[in-house]
Phi, psi and omega in degrees: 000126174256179204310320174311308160294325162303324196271311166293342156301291132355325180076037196261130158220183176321102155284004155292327161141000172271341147057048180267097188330111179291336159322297168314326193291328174261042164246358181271158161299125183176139167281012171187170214212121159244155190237094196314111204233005205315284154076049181289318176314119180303135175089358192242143176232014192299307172316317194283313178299296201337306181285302184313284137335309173233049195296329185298302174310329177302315187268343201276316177329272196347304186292340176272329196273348177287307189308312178280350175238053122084040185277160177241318152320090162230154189218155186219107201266131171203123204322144163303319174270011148292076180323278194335281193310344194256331165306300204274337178258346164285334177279339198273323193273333168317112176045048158280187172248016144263150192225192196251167109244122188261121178278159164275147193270062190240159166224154007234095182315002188267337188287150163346286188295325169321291177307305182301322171303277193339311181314298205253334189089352173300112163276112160274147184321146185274183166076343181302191178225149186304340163306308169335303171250055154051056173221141159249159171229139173217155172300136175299354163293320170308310141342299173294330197248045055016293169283284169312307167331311184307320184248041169068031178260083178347156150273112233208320165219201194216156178232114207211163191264114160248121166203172203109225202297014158263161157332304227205104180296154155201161178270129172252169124253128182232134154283146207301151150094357181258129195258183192297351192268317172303326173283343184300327186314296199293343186254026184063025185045132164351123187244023163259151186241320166267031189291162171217124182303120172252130197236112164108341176153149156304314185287320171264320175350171184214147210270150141221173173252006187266102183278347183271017170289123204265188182255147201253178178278343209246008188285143186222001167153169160229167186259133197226138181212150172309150169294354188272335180263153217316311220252013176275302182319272191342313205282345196289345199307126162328119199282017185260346183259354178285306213305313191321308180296307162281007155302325199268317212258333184296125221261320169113051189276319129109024169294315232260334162337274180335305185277300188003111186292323185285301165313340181267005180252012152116001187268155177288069156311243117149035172352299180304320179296333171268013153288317196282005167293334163300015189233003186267148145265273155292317143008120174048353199309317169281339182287301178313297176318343182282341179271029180253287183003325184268312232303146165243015169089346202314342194066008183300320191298323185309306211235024178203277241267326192293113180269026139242030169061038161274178202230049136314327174286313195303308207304306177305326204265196296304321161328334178260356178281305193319315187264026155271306184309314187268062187350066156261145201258180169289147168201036194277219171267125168260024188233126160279125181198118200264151211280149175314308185261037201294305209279333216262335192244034171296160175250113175277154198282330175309300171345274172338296223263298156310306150344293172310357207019051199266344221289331205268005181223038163240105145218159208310183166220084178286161193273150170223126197269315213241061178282311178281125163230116167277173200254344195216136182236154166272136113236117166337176161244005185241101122232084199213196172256132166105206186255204151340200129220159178293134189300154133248039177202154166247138213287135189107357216248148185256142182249171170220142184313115216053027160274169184304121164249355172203152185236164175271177166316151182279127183094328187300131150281149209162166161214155194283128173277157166238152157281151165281339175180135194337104137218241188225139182259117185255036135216157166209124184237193171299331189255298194219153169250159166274128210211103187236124166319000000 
């Protein structure tokens, strides 16, 4: 069996939050292999314990995923200012075919397109993928179970960050299907009497107020903040009443441009133009919409660059829906040329991490791996890019720790769920099974 089949076995996807079944990626060809350590959202440290703990596994990955897609390059991209992670993976990497490239503490240094130009000097195309220019990239957690795939250990559990609004922020490894309420204990419990979770970061996350919410293979932490803060209001806002506003209130200052990250590395990005469609019905509706396209969502125009608190990224990701529904395609500029101020408009994370008014809740989160053990796990049956996976067990049926309890369709992009650990399966729906010791 090669790695590639061994990785699909195992159920290893993007642990970065992007959860694109990793199997496909090492079945591919490509001359360099990056391993994302990047790490921007502000207040989550799970990547920084991941390299500290598990940098030998971090680096043994790399070398089975160079091997299969026949790379001779591997980098391993990570902030300077993870001393600890930099230690520990400079010592991991002495005398491999892997090396370091230490990023600026800015965000977001994580996106795809960004790190790979960094890496390689490479643009990828647009609307492309790092394949496109012969790189694969996976999150550094993706690696470690990676290596653990190699020696027939399924994926089962996760490791993310809680933090913001508890005592004592901390870093977990938990099994999948254990929800955020089970983690509170272990973070000294809640110092809100009203929280609402941003799952996965402030900047890109997606908010509930559902502490039983369970965590996935793609979970990289939560922000968990009072429903009273500012930047919690913004996100609850509604989107026909976020559209209203910038119809009414955008001056067209062409700031949420300007900062783009994408833009600045040369694709035709624009926000503002996909601001000023908001004053359109049908009109112009496509054109405009095409300035959405590149987006890669990071939310910096939103929650950083506009300085009257508008909603340029909702304008964009709804602009991409529009043009999903009507399969409209890209037909912008295929030529890349990063902008005169690429370097000069980075967002340093302190910066950010005050804007956000967040500073009194940026503290470390050390790990304690084994605090949580729930007695009852959620698991979604989606948690990948791509489709379900189908039940293979039934309520009553006693399970063992990593067996298979769900698979995607057969030929389906997916990934194989395992139970995380021995019990009795008491639900099984169409979305998800219940799983209790």
């Amino acid at each position: 069996m090669n790695l590639a089949e061994q990785v699909k076995q195992a159920g290893v996807v993007g642990a970065g939050g992007g959860g694109f079944p990793t199997h496909v990626k090492l079945a591919a060809k490509a001359d360099t292999v990056i391993a994302n350590g990047a790490e921007c959202e502000p207040l989550l440290h799970k990547d920084a314990v991941i390299m500290e703990q598990h940098a030998a596994d971090l680096v043994r990955g790399m070398q089975l995923a160079m091997d299969a897609v026949g790379a001779k390059d591997g980098v391993i991209g990570i902030k300077g200012k993870k001393l600890h992670a930099v230690e520990a993976v400079t010592a991991a990497c002495r005398g491999t075919n892997v090396r370091i490239q230490l990023l600026g503490d800015y965000y977001p240094a994580g996106d795809e397109y960004d790190l790979v130009y960094n890496v390689t000097g490479r643009l990828i195309p647009p609307q492309g993928i790092p394949l496109n220019v012969g790189v694969v990239v996976n999150n550094v957690e993706t690696f470690v179970n990676i290596t653990e795939a190699a020696k027939g250990k399924p994926v089962t559990h996760k490791t993310l960050t809680i933090a913001g609004a508890v005592r004592a922020p901390v870093t977990l490894r938990v099994p999948l299907g254990t929800t955020y309420r089970d983690c509170l204990t272990a973070a000294g419990g809640l110092t809100t009497d009203d929280p609402v979770l941003v799952i996965g970061g402030l900047m890109m996350g997606q908010t509930t107020d559902d502490l039983d919410t369970p965590i996935t293979k793609t979970a990289t932490g939560v922000v968990i903040l009072p429903r009273s803060h500012h930047v919690i209001q913004r996100k609850l806002k509604p989107n026909k009443a976020q559209a209203q506003i910038g119809k009414s209130a955008c001056d067209q200052c062409r700031y949420c441009t300007e900062y783009c990250p994408r833009f600045l590395l040369g694709y035709a990005v624009e926000p503002h133009q996909v601001m000023r469609s908001l004053a359109f019905t049908a009109t112009g509706a496509d054109y405009f919409n095409q300035w959405a396209s590149l987006c890669c969502s990071c939310g910096l125009c939103t929650l950083y660059a506009c300085p009257e608190e508008l909603y340029p990224k909702e304008a964009c990701d709804d602009a991409k829906a529009v043009m999903r529904r009507a399969n409209t395609k890209w037909t912008g500029p295929t030529t890349v040329k990063p902008h005169p101020m690429h370097d000069g408009r980075r967002v340093p994370i302190k910066t950010l991490t005050k804007r956000l008014h967040v500073q009194d809740y940026d503290h470390p989160a050390p790990l304690r791996a084994d605090a949580v053990s729930p007695n009852r796990l959620v698991l979604p049956l989606r948690q990948s890019a791509g489709t379900a996976c189908q039940p293979k067990v039934r309520v009553g049926d006693r399970v063992h720790a990593g067996q298979i309890i769900g698979e995607p369709s057969p030929n389906a992009l997916g990934a194989v769920l395992h139970a995380p650990l021995a019990g009795r399966v008491s639900e099984v729906t169409e979305h998800q099974i219940v799983l209790e010791r």
